[in-house]
C-alpha positions as CSV (number, residue, x, y, z in Angstrom):
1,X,1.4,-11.3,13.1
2,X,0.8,-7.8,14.9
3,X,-0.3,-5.6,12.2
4,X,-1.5,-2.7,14.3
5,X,-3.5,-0.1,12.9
6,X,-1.0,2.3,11.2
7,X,1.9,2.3,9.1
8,X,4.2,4.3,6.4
9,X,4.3,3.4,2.8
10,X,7.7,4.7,0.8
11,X,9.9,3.3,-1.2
12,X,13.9,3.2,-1.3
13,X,13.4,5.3,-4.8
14,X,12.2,8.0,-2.4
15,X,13.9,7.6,1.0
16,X,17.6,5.5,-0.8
17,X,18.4,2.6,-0.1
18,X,21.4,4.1,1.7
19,X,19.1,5.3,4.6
20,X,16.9,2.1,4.7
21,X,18.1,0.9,8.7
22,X,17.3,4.7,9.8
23,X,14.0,4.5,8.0
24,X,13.7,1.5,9.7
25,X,14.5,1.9,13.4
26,X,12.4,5.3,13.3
27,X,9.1,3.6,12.1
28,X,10.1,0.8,15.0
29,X,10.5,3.8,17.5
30,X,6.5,5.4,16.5
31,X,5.5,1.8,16.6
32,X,4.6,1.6,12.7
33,X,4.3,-0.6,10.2
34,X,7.3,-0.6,7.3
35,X,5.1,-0.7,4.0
36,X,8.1,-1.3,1.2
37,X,6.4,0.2,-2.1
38,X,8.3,0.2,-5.9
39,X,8.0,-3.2,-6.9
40,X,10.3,-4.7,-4.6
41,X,12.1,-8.0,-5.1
42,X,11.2,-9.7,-1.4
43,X,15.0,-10.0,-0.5
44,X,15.5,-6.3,-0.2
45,X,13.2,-5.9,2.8
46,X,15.9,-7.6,4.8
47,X,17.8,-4.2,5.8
48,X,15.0,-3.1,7.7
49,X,14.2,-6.3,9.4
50,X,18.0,-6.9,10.4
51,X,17.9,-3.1,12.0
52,X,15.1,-3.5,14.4
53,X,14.2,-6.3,16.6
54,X,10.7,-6.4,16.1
55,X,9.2,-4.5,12.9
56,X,7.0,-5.5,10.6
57,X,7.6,-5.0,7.5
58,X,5.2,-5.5,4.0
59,X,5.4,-5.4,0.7
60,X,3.6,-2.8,-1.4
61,X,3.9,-4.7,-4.0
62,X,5.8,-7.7,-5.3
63,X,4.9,-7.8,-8.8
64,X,3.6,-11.5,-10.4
65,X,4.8,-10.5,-13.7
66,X,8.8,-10.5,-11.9
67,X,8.4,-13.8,-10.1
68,X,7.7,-17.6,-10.5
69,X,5.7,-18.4,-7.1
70,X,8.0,-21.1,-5.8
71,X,10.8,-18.4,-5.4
72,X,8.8,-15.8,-3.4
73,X,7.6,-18.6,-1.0
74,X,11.1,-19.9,-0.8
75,X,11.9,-15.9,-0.1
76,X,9.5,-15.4,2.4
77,X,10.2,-19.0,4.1
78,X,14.1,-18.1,4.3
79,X,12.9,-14.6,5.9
80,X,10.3,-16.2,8.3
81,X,13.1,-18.3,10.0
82,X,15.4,-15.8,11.0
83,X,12.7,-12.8,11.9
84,X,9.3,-14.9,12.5
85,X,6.3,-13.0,12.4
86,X,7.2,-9.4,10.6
87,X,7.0,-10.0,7.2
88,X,3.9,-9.6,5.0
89,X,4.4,-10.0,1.6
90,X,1.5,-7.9,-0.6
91,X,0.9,-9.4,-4.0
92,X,-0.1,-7.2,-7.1
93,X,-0.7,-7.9,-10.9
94,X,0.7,-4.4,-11.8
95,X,-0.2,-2.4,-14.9
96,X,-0.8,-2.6,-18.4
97,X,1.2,0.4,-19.0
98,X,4.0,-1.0,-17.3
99,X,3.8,-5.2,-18.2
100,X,4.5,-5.6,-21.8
101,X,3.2,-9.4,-20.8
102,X,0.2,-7.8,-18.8
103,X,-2.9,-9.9,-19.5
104,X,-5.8,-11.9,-17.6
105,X,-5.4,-10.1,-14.4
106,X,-7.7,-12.2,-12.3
107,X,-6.4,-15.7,-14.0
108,X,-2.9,-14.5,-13.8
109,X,-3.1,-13.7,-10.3
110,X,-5.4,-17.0,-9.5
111,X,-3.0,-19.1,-11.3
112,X,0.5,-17.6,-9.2
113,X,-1.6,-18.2,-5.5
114,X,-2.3,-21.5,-6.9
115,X,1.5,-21.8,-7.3
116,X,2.2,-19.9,-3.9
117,X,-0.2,-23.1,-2.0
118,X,1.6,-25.9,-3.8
119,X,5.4,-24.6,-3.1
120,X,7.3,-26.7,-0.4
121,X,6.8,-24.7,2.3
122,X,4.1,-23.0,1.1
123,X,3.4,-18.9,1.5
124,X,0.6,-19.1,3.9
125,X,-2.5,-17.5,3.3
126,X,-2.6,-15.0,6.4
127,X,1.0,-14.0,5.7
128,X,-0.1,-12.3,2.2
129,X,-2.4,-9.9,1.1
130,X,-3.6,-8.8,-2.6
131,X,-3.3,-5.4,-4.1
132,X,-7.2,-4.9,-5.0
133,X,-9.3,-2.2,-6.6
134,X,-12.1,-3.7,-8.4
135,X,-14.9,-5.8,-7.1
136,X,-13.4,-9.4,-8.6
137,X,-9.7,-8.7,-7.4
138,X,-11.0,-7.9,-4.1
139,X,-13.4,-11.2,-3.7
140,X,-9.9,-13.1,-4.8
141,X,-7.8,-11.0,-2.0
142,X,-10.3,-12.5,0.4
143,X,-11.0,-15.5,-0.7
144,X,-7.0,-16.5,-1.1
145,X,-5.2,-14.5,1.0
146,X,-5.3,-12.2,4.3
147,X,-7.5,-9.8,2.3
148,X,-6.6,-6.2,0.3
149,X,-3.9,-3.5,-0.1
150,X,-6.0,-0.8,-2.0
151,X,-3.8,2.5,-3.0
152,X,-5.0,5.4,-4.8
153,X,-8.5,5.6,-3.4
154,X,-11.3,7.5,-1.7
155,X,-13.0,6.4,1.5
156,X,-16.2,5.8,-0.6
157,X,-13.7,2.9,-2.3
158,X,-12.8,1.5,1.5
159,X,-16.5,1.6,2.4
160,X,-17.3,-0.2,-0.8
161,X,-14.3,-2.8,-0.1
162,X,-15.7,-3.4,3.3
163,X,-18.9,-4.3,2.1
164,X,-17.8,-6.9,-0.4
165,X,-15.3,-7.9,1.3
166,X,-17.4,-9.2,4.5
167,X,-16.3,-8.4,8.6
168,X,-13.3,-10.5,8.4
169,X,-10.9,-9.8,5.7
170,X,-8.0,-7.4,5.9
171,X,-8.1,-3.8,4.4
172,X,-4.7,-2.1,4.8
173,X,-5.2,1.3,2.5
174,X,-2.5,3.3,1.3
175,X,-3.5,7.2,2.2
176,X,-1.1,9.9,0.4
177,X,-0.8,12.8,2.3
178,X,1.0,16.5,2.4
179,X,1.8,18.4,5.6
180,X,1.0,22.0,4.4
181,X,-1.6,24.3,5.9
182,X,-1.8,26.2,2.6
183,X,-4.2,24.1,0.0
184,X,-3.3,25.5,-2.8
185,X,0.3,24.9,-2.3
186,X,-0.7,21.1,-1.3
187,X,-2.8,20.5,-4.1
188,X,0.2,21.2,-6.6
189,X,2.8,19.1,-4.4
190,X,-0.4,16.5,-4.7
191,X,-0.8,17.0,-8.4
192,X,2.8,16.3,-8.9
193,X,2.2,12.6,-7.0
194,X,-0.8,11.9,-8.9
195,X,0.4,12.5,-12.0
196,X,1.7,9.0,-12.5
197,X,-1.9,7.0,-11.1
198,X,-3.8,9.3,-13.4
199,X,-2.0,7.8,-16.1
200,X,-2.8,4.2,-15.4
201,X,-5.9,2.7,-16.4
202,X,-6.4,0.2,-13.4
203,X,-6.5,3.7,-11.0
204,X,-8.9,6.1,-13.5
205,X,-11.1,3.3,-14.1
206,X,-11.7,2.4,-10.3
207,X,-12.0,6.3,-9.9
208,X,-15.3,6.4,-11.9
209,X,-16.3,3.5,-10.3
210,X,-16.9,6.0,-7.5
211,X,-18.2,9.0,-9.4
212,X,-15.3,11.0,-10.8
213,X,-15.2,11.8,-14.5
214,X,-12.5,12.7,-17.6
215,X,-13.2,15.5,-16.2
216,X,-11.7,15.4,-13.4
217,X,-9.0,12.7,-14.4
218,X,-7.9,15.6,-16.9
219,X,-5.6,18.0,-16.1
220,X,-3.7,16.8,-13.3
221,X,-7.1,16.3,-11.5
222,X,-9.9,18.2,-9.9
223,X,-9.7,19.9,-6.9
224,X,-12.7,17.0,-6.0
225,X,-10.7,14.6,-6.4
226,X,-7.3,15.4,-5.4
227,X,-9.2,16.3,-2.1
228,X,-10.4,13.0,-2.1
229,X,-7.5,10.9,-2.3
230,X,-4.3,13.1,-1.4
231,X,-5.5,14.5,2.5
232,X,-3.6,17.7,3.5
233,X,-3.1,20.5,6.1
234,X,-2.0,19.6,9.4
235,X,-1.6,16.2,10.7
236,X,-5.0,16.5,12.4
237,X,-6.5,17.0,9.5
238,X,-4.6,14.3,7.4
239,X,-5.4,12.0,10.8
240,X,-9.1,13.1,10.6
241,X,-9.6,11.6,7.1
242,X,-7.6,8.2,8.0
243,X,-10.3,8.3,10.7
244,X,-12.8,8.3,8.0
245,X,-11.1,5.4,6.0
246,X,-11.6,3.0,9.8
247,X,-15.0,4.9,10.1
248,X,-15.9,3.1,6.5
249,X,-14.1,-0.4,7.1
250,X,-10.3,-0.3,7.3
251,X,-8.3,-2.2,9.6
252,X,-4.9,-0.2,9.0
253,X,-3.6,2.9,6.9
254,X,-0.2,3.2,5.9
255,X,0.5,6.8,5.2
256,X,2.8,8.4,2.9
257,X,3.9,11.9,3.1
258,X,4.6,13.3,-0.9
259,X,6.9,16.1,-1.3
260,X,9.0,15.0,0.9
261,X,12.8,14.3,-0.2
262,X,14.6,11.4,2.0
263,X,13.6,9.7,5.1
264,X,10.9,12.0,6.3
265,X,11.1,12.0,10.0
266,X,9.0,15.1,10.7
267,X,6.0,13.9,8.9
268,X,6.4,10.8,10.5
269,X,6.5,12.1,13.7
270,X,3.9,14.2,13.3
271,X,1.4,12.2,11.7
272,X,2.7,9.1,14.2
273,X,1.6,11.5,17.1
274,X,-1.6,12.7,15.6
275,X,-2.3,8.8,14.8
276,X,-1.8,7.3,18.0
């Protein structure tokens, strides 16, 4: 599989599902990776795939709590056939807040790649990755799988993944972004992202982890720490700090523009060009 080094993270709650083969063909045209966020049930990537001929596409992420292992790698297997090599399904445990079942993260999650290596075919391990934050989540993610999809974090977090993580293991970090030169302006359209991850325990508590308080959890955030995980300005600047996220350890970033109503082809552009 050809990762590359850069890729888009939406969702079809934020682009529609309507639009998903335009989406598609112009990530294929700036040579970027699709990253497929909202939860996504694996059979719904197949839009993109069927409009391009050589995307790759990943999940960001299929939730355990909606699936019984044998059917994603049956999924994926059926998908592999007809467009080998451009799917990469990320795997995530979710959220408290959201998973009325929610409970044993790491056992949970241990328990379903168990299932994933015992399916007939199974998922193979370099064709998945782990949504991982904390330090045990992130050992699993290498251990078991192609390595980490970390979202919602600062470069001190990549640098910290790296680290634990060994030279070997993928990280593929999510990096939210706003194309506005006016920072005030950004930080609101940044608070209004945020909002949502602020809420969630996995996020706030991986936040501290890396020096941020209540404090500046509360209130829609800091300006610290929106600073820190939303980049903004031009796409220089938003290309400068994905330069700091491979300076500390990442192999790939998938960007995602906020603010931004349907398929956002400017910022993709722009931050495609600024990337290159």
């Amino acid at each position: 599989m050809r990762l590359g080094k850069i890729g888009v993270w939406t969702s079809y709650r934020m682009i529609g599902e309507a639009n998903a083969a335009v989406a598609a063909r112009l990530a294929e045209e700036l040579g970027l990776v699709f990253w497929l966020g909202g939860s996504p049930q694996l059979p719904t990537v197949r839009p993109l795939l069927e409009a391009t001929e050589e995307l790759v596409v990943a999940t960001g992420i299929v939730n355990v709590w909606q699936y019984e292992p044998e059917r994603l790698a049956a999924e994926f297997a059926a998908l592999d056939a007809e467009f080998p090599g451009r799917v990469l399904v990320g795997i995530g445990i979710g959220h408290p807040e959201a998973t009325g079942d929610y409970s044993r993260p790491l056992s949970t999650m241990t328990a379903f790649l168990d299932g994933l290596d015992r399916a007939q075919p199974p998922l193979p391990t370099q064709r998945r990755c782990l949504a991982a934050l904390g330090p045990k989540m992130l050992d699993l993610a290498a251990a078991r799988s192609h390595g980490a999809h970390t979202y919602f974090v600062p470069v001190e977090h990549t640098r910290a993944a790296r680290e634990r993580l060994g030279p070997d293991a993928l990280i593929a970090t999510e990096l939210a972004c706003v194309l506005d030169d006016d920072p005030e302006r950004a930080r609101a359209t940044a608070r209004g992202y945020a909002a949502l991850y602020l809420g969630l325990g996995n996020y706030t508590r991986n936040l501290m982890r890396f020096g941020f308080s209540e404090r500046d959890i509360a209130g829609g955030g800091s300006d610290e720490l929106i600073d820190a995980i939303v980049a903004h300005g031009s796409a220089e600047q938003i290309a400068a700090v994905a330069r700091q996220h491979f300076d500390a350890g990442a192999d790939h970033i998938c960007v995602q523009p906020v603010g931004v109503e349907g398929v956002p082809q400017a910022a993709w552009t722009e931050l495609g060009a600024a990337l290159a």
